[in-house]
C-alpha positions as CSV (number, residue, x, y, z in Angstrom):
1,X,-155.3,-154.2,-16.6
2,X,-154.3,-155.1,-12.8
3,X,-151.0,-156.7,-12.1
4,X,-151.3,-159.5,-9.4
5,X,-148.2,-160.5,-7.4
6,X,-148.0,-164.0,-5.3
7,X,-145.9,-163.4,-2.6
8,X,-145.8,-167.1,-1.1
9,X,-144.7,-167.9,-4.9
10,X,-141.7,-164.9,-5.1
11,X,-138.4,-165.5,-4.5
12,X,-136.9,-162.2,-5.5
13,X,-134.9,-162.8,-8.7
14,X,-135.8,-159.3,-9.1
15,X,-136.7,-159.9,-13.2
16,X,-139.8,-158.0,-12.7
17,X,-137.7,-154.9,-11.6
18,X,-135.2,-155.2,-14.3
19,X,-137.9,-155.5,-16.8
20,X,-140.4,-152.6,-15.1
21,X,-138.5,-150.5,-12.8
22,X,-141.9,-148.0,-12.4
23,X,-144.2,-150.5,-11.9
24,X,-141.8,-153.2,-9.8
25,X,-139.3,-153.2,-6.7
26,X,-138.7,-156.1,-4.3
27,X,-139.1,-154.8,-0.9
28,X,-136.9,-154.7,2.6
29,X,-138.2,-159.1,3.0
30,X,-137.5,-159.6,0.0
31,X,-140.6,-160.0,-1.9
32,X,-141.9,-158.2,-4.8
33,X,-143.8,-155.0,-4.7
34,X,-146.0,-154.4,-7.3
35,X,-145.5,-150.1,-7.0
36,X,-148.6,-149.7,-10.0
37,X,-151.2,-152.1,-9.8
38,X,-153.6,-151.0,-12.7
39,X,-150.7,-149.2,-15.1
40,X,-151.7,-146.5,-17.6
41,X,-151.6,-148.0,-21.2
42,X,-148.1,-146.9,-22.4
43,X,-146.9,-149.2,-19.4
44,X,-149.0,-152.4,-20.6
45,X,-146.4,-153.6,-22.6
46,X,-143.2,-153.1,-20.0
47,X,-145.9,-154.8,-17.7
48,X,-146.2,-158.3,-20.0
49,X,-142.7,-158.3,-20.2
50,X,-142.5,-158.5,-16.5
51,X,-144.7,-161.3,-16.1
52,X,-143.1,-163.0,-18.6
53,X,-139.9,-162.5,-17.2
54,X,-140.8,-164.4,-14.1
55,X,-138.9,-167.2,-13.8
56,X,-141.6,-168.8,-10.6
57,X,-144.7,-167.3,-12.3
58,X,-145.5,-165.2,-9.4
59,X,-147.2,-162.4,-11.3
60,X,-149.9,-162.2,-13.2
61,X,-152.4,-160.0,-15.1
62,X,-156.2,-159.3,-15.2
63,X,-158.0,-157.5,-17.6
64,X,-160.6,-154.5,-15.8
């Protein structure tokens, strides 16, 4: 798993980080940071959520 974040896309409703905390923060210009890109597998599902969560679609995941 690799988490993908679209910055041009982000507009820091901050879901990611509510929904993620370890793997998520939005950063000083306000634009998500993705802190984990390839999360161990107890984080996969905390990770979904996440991208789910999204209300612009700006991340995304890719199976290794």
């Amino acid at each position: 798993m690799r988490i993908e974040a679209d910055v041009d896309v982000c507009e820091a409703y901050g879901e990611c980080v509510a929904a993620a905390p370890a793997l998520f923060a939005i950063n000083d210009e306000n634009f998500v940071e993705v802190l984990d890109a390839s999360p161990q597998p107890d984080q996969a599902a905390a990770a979904e959520r996440a991208v789910w969560a999204c209300p612009v679609h700006a991340l995304s995941i890719a199976e290794d």
